[in-house]
Every structure is written in C-alpha cells, then in structure tokens.
C-alpha positions in Angstrom: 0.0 0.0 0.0 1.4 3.3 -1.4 2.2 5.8 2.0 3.0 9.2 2.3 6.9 9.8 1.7 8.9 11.8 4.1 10.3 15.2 2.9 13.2 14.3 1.0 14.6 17.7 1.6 14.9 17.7 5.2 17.0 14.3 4.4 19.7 15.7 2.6 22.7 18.4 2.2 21.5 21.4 0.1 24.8 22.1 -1.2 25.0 18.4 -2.3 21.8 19.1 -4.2 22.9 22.2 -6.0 21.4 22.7 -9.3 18.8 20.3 -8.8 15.1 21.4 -8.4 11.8 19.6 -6.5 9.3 19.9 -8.5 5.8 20.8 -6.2 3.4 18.4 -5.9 0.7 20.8 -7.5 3.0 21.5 -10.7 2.8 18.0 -11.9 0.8 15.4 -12.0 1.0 12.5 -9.9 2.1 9.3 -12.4 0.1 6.3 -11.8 2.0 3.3 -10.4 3.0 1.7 -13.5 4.3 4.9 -15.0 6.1 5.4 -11.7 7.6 1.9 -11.8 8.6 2.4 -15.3 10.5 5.7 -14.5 12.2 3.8 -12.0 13.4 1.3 -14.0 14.8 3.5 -16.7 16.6 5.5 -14.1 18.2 2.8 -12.8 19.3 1.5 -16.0 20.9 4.4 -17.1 22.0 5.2 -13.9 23.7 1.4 -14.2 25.4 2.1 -17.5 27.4 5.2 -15.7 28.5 3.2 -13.0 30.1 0.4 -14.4 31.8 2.1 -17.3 33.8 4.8 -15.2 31.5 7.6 -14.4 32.3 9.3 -10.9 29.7 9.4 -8.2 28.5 12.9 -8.7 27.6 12.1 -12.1 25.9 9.1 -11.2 23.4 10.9 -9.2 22.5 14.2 -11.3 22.4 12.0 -14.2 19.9 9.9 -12.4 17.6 12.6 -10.5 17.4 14.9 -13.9 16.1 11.7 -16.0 13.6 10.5 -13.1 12.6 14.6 -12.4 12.9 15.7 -16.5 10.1 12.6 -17.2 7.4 13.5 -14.3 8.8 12.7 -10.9 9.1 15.2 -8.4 12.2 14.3 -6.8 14.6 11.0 -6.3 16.4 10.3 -3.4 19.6 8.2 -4.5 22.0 6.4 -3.1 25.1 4.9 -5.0 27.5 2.5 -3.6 30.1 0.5 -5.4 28.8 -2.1 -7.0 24.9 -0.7 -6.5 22.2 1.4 -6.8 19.1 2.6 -4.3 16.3 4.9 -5.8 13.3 6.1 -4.2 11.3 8.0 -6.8 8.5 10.3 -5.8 5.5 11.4 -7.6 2.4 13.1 -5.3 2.1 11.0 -2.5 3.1 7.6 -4.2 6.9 6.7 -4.0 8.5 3.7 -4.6 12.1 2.5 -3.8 14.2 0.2 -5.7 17.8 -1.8 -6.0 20.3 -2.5 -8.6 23.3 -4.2 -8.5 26.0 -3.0 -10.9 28.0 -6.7 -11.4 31.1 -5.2 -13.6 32.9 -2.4 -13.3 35.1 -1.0 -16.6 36.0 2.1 -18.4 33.9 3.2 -21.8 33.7 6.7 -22.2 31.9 6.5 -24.9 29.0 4.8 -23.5 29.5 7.7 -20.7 29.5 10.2 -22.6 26.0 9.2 -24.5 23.9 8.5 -21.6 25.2 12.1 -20.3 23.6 13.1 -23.8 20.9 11.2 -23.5 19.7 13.5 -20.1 19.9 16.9 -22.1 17.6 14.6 -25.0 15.2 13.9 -22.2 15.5 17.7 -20.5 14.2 18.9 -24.1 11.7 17.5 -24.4 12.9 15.1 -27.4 12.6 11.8 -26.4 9.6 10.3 -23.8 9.7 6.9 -21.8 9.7 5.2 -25.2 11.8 6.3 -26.9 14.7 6.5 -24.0 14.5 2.9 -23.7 15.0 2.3 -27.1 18.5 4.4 -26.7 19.5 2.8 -23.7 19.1 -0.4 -25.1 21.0 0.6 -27.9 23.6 2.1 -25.9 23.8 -1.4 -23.8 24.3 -3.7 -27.2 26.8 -1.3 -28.8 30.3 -2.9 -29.7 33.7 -1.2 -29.8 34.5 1.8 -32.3 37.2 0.0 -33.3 38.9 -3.2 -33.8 40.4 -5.6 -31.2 43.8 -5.6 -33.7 43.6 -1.3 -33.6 43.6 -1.5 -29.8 46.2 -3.8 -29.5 48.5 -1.9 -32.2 47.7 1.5 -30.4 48.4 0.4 -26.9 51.6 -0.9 -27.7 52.5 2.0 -30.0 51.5 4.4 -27.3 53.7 1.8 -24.4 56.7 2.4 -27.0 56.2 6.2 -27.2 56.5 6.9 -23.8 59.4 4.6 -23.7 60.9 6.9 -26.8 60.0 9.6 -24.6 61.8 8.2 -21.2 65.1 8.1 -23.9 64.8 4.4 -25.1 67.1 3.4 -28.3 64.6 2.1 -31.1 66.0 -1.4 -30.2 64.0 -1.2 -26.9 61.2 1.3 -28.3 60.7 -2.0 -30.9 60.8 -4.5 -27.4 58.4 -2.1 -25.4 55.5 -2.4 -28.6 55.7 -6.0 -29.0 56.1 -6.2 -24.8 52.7 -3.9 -25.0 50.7 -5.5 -27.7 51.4 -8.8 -27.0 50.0 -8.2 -22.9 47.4 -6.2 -24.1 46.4 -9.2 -27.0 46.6 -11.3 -23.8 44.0 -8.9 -21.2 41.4 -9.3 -24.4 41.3 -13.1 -24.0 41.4 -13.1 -20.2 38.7 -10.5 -19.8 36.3 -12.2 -22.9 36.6 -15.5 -20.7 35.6 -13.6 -17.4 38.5 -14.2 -15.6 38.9 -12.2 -12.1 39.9 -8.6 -12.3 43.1 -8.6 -10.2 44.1 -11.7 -11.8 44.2 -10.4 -15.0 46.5 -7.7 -14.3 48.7 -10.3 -12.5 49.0 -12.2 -16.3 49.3 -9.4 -18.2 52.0 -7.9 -16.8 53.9 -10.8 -16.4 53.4 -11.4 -20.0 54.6 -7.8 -20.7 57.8 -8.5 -18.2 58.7 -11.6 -19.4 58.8 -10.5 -23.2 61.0 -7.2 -22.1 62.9 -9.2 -19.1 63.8 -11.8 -22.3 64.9 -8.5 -24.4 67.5 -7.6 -21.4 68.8 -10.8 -21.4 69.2 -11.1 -25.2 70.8 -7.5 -24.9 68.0 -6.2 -27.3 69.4 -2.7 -27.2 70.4 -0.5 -24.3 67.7 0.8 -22.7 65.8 -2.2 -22.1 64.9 -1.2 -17.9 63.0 1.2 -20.0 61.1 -1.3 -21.8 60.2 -3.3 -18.6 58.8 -0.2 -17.0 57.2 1.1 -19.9 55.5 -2.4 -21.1 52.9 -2.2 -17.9 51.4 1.3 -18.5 48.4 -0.4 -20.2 47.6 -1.4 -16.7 47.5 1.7 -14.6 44.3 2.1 -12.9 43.8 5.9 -14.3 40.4 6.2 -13.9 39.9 4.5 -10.8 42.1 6.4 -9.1 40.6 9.6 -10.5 37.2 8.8 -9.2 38.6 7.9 -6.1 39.9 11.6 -5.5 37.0 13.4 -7.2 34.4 11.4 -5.0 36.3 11.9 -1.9 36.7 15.7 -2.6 32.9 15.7 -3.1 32.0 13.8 -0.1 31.6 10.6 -1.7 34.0 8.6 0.6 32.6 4.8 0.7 32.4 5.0 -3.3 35.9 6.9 -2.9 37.7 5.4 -0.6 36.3 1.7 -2.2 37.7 2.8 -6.1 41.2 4.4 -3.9 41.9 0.7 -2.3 40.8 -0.9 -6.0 43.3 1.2 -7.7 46.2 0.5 -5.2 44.9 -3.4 -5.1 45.7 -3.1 -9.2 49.2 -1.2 -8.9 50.1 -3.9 -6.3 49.3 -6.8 -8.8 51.2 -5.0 -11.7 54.5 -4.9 -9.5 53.6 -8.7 -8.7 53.3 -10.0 -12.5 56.3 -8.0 -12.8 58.3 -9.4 -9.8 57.6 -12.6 -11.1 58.8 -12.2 -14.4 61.9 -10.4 -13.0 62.7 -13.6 -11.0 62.4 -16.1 -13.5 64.6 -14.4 -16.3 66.8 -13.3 -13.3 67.2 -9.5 -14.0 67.2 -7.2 -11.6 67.6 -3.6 -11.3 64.6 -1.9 -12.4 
C-alpha cells in the first residue's frame, strides 16, 4: 500500500543538491503506479550504465535525478555505492524504492559520454519513456568503435612512445611495442573468458615482463629497464584512481575510498606480474 513519503529535503545536504530542483506536488501530476515503476526502471538503467563504465559518483546521481525529475517525478532520493544502486522515486504521494546491483565495473567513455547526452535529449523535451528505452538499449548492445587488432597496435604504440619519450634506443622502443601488444592481445582473451579482475592484471604484466625481461637478457638494445617499466602502463588504474579523488573531494567517501583501495589493489598486482617475471629471467635492477 502506497504511503506518504517523508520530505526528502529535510534528508539531505542542500549544497550536495545544488542545481537540482523539486518539483511541487501541484506542478505535476501525480504518475500512476506503473508509470512510476517504469520511470524507475529507466533511471536505474541508465544510472547502471554510468556506474560500471567509469562515471564518478557525482555524475551518477545528477544524471539519475534529472532523467527521473525531467520525465514527471518530483524528486529522487539516490543512493550509490560501489557495486549498487538505491532509488526512491517520488510522484504526489506515491513513491516507490528500488535496488540495482551493478556486477562489472570497466571504463567506456563513450558509453559515458552518451547516456550524459541522452539527459539533455530527455530535459528537451525530445525523447519520452519510449523512446529512451530504445536508446538505452541501444547504448547497452553497442560494440567497440574500433577493432580488437587497432587496440592492440595502439596500446603498444603508445607503451613504446613513452618509452621513446623516457630516452629508449629504437631497439627497446621496438621491445616495449611488442612487450605492450602482446599483454594487451593477452587482457582481451582473459577479460572475454571472465577471468577475475586482479588476476588479470597479474598475467598481463607478467606477460609484458617476461617479453621485455627476455629483451634484457638477449641485450635487445640498451635501454631495455625502460622497456620493462614502460610495457605495464596499459595497466594503470587511471580512472579508478581519478574517481577515487573526485568522490572523496565531493563527499563521496565509501564509493571513494572503495575505487582508492581498487586502484592500489591493481598497482600492487602490476608490480607482482612484474616481480615474477623479473625472477624467473633473473634481472634485476629496475
């Protein structure tokens, strides 16, 4: 049975909320349950896409309370953790409250940067209920711009650069691409079959050291340290560790301090892969 909601504003920090507006009860209409339900869902979907493809908490929930408010609620109470999402949407004196767990966490900032598009559609006035699910279910279904074989040829191209750039010979520049691409060839494979996170970034920088720590002790030119540092850079937790800082400057701090610990968690298994790979070939010195 549908109950009154307690004032939402009374709940939470006004300068947390600034920029977003509650709509009066007496400005729109109340939505019927199903419409409610439906807003809801759509929210949360969107709101779903963000999270797991490298959006920061902040983003998260002004992309989710504009959508929910922009198609007839008058306010959404949200709550985002990391690896879920709590809405209560409210419309006259019918609210309703639901979860959604977000099961994999990446970085697409393409996807991230067309839901954020998909709010200002929705703010206009140009697409309804209808037609935003159709563009969120596009959005979910859509494939990589570009090849797997561009990505691999990119990332190590962009490995060997900054090698170049840290003063490698072309001898080790040549060892840092095919150190890159081949690790990054291996992270496809590992991360189409499912395989844990962390333990991926174990492989693929052992992959990566081995191919350089083999260069060093063939004497493939003579800045091949260079190489073994640079080979791993595919690996760096960027993002993560931007989120981390933006949600803990914004008050965010379970979903900041959570993506701060999963950044150093991924640095730690990079220097293990590489540890590994250093003992083995025996080369030390890095």
């Amino acid at each position: 049975m549908p109950s009154r909601p307690l004032d939402s504003a009374s709940q939470v920090d006004p300068e947390r909320l600034a920029g977003y507006e509650r709509a009066p009860a007496d400005v729109k209409p109340q939505l019927s349950y199903e419409a409610l339900r439906d807003i809801i869902d759509l929210s949360l979907w969107a709101g779903q896409l963000l999270l797991q493809h490298g959006a920061d908490t902040q983003m998260v929930e002004e992309t989710i309370h504009r959508l929910g408010t922009a198609l007839g609620c008058n306010w959404l109470d949200i709550l985002v953790s990391p690896n879920a999402l709590v809405i209560t949407a409210h419309s006259g004196i019918e609210f309703r409250t639901k979860v959604r767990r977000v099961v994999s966490l990446g970085v697409n900032m393409a996807i991230v940067t067309e839901v954020s598009r998909l709010r200002l559609r929705v703010e206009s006035g140009e697409l309804d209920r209808v037609g935003l699910r159709a563009e969120l279910k596009r959005i979910s279904e859509s494939r990589s711009h570009y090849n797997r074989w561009v990505v691999v040829g990119m990332v190590g191209l962009a490995c060997a650069a900054f090698s170049r750039l840290s003063g490698a010979d072309w001898p080790s520049f040549s060892l840092t691409f095919l150190a890159a691409a081949t690790a990054m060839f291996v992270r496809q494979e590992l991360n189409h079959r499912q395989f844990n996170l962390f333990l991926v970034v174990v492989v693929t920088a052992f992959i990566a050291g081995a191919i350089a720590c083999l260069g060093i002790v063939l004497q493939i030119g003579a800045q091949a340290q260079v190489a073994l540092a640079s080979s791993v850079l595919l690996l760096v937790p960027g993002v993560p560790l931007i989120n981390s800082a933006e949600d803990l400057i914004k008050g965010h701090f379970v979903t900041g301090i959570v993506r701060g610990v999963t950044g150093g968690i991924i640095a730690l298994c990079i220097a293990l892969g590489l540890v590994l790979a250093m003992f083995i070939f025996g080369v030390s010195g890095l």
